[in-house]
Structures are given as structure tokens and as C-alpha cells.
N, C-alpha and C positions, 0 to 999 in steps of 0.2 A: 659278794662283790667287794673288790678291794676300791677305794675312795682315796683321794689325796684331794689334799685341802686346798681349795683353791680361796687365798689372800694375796694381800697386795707385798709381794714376793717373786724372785723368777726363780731359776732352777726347776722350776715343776714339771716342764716338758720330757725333760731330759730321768727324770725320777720313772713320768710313766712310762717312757720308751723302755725303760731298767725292765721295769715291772712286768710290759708284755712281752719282750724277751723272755723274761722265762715262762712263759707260758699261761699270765693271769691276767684277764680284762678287768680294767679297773677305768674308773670315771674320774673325773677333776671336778671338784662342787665345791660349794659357798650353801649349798642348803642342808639348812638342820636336820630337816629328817630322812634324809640320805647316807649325813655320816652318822646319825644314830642308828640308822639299820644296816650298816654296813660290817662286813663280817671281818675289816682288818682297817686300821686308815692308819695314812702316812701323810705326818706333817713336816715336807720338805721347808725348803726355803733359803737365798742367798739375798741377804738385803737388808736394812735396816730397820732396828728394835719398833721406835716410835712409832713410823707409819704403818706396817705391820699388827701391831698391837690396836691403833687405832681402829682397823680395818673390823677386825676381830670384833671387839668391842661394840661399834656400829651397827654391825650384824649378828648381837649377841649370842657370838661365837667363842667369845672367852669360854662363857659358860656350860658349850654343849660342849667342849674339847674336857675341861674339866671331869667332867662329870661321864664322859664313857667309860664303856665297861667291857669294851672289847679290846684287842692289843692294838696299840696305837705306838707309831714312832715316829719321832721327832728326829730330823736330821739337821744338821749346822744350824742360821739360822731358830731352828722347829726344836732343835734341843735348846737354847739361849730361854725363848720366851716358854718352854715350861719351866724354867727358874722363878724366882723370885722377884728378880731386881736385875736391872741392867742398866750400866754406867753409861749405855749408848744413848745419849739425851735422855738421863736418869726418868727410864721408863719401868713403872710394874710389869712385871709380866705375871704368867698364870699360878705361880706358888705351888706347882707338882712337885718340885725338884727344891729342897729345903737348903739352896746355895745362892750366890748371885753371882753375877757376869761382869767380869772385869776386862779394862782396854789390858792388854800388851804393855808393858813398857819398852819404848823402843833402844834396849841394849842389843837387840839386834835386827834383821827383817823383818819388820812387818807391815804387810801380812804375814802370819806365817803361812805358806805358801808351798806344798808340793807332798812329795813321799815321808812318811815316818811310822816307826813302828810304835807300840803300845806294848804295856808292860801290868801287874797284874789283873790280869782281865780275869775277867770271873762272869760269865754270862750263858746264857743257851745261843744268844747270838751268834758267839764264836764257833758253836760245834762244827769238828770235821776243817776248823782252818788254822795252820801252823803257827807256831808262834813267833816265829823268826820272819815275819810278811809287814810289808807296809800299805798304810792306808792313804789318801790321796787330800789330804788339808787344806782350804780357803780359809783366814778367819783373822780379823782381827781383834777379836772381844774371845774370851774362853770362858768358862763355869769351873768356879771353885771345885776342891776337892771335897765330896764329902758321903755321905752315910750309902746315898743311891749312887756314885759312882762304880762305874764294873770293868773299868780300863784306862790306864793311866799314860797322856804322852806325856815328853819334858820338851819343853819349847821355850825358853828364857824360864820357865818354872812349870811345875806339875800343873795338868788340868787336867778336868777330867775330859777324856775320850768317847768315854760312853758314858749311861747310866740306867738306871732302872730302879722304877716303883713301883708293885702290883703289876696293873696291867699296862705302864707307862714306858717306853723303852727309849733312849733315842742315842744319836752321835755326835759329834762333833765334826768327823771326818767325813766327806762324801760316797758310799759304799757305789751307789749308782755311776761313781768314777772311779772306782777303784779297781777296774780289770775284775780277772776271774776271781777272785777273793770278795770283792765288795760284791757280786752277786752271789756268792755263797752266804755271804751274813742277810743280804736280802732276802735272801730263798728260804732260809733260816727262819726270818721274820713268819714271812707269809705260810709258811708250815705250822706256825707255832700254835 
């Protein structure tokens, strides 16, 4: 069963419709031993660090996201709080991701906001999808570059796109909007 996390976040609807399009039943939960039997979880999410984190926490859910052992990915949002630290109401997040999360400076749009492509990617993610393709970005806060990133956009400056640790995966970019592409890195996922 594939699981997506359900906190205090939206975007998630729109994740599992991704999901059963291509052909996998997957549940939305807040319960522990659901996403620890769960054989793939995805932690979407469009929304803010602090209440988010709080949510988590309350439901000591920090803790089981931490500590799974099956592929788990984090999208906008779901990648931010497996970082470190986020500048967004200088909130801890979960420390999978050895970077922090910084606002934008606004030398130009932001949010940033719409198509861009990425640049060296290095992931199983990406297999079977071009390199010359763009992904579909909401975001005003991005994650540093650093050791676990696995695809880089420039957007007033480098962040990272993707990342990955162990069994940790996540984006920055929406793949669940991102047309036939962003279901290929999905489909990617849940094969993996």
C-alpha cells in the first residue's frame, strides 16, 4: 500500500489522484502504524513550515517519518521540513537533509512560480526522462545546496531541486503537476 501523509498541509488530494492514475491505491493517514507498514509513503505538502511541523510533532510523527525504512518522498513543502531548519517562522524541521531552508530574496518573482528545468541531476528518479524538460515550481522558501542534493534549478540562485538520503527522496518541484514527466519521476518513485 502506498500512504501519504496526511498533516496540516494541502496539496495532498491532488498527490493521491497522481498516484491512482497510474494505477496504485494508496490511503491518506496520520496513523503510525500505517505509515510504518506501508510499502512506499509520500510526504506532499503546500503550506507553511511552523504549523506543519507542529502538527507532526503533536502526533509524534516527526519521529515515525524519521526513522522509516522504506522509500519515502518528500515533495515542496515534504522536502523543506526534511531539512534542518527553516527560516519560515525559524522552525526545526526533521534533520534528514544536512541543509536549511531559506526565503527567496526578492530580486525577482517571488514565488517562484511556474516551468523550469534542472540541471545536474543525478538520481534513479529521473530515469527514462529527458534532460532538456521542465518541472512545474510553487515555492517561496528553497533548501540549500548540499551533499544529498541530486538536481540543481537557478532561481535568483542555485537550490536544490531534488535530494536524496538512503531511503529518503524528495523535490522541490511538483511532479504530481508536472504533465507526463512528473508522472514518470512518480512512477519512478513507486517502482523503486
Amino acid at each position: 500500500m502506498i500512504t501519504i501523509v496526511k498533516y496540516n498541509a494541502g496539496n495532498i488530494q491532488s498527490v493521491k489522484n497522481a498516484v491512482e492514475r497510474l494505477g496504485f491505491s494508496c490511503i491518506v493517514t496520520d496513523d503510525e502504524n500505517e505509515l510504518k507498514s506501508a510499502e512506499k509513503v509520500i510526504f506532499p505538502g503546500v503550506g507553511e513550515a511552523s504549523s506543519a511541523m507542529k502538527y507532526l510533532k503533536e502526533r509524534k510523527l516527526d519521529e515515525v517519518i524519521k526513522n522509516l525504512k522504506q522509500p519515502v518522498l518528500g515533495i515542496c513543502l515534504g522536502q523543506q521540513l526534511m531539512c534542518n531548519f527553516s527560516e519560515e517562522n525559524d522552525t526545526e524541521c526533521l534533520g534528514i537533509f544536512d541543509v536549511n531552508v531559506k526565503k527567496f530574496e526578492a530580486k525577482e518573482k517571488v514565488p517562484h512560480m511556474g516551468w523550469n528545468n534542472l540541471s545536474n541531476r543525478n538520481s534513479e528518479l529521473f530515469n527514462g526522462i529527458a534532460n532538456d524538460v521542465d518541472f512545474y515550481f510553487v515555492h517561496s522558501f528553497y533548501a540549500e545546496l548540499g551533499a544529498s542534493t541530486t538536481s540543481i534549478c537557478d532561481y535568483i540562485q542555485p537550490f536544490s531541486a531534488s535530494m536524496q538520503k538512503d531511503n529518503f527522496y524528495a523535490t522541490q518541484f511538483h511532479p504530481e503537476k508536472s504533465s507526463k514527466i512528473g508522472e514518470q519521476l512518480l512512477l519512478n518513485f513507486l517502482n523503486l
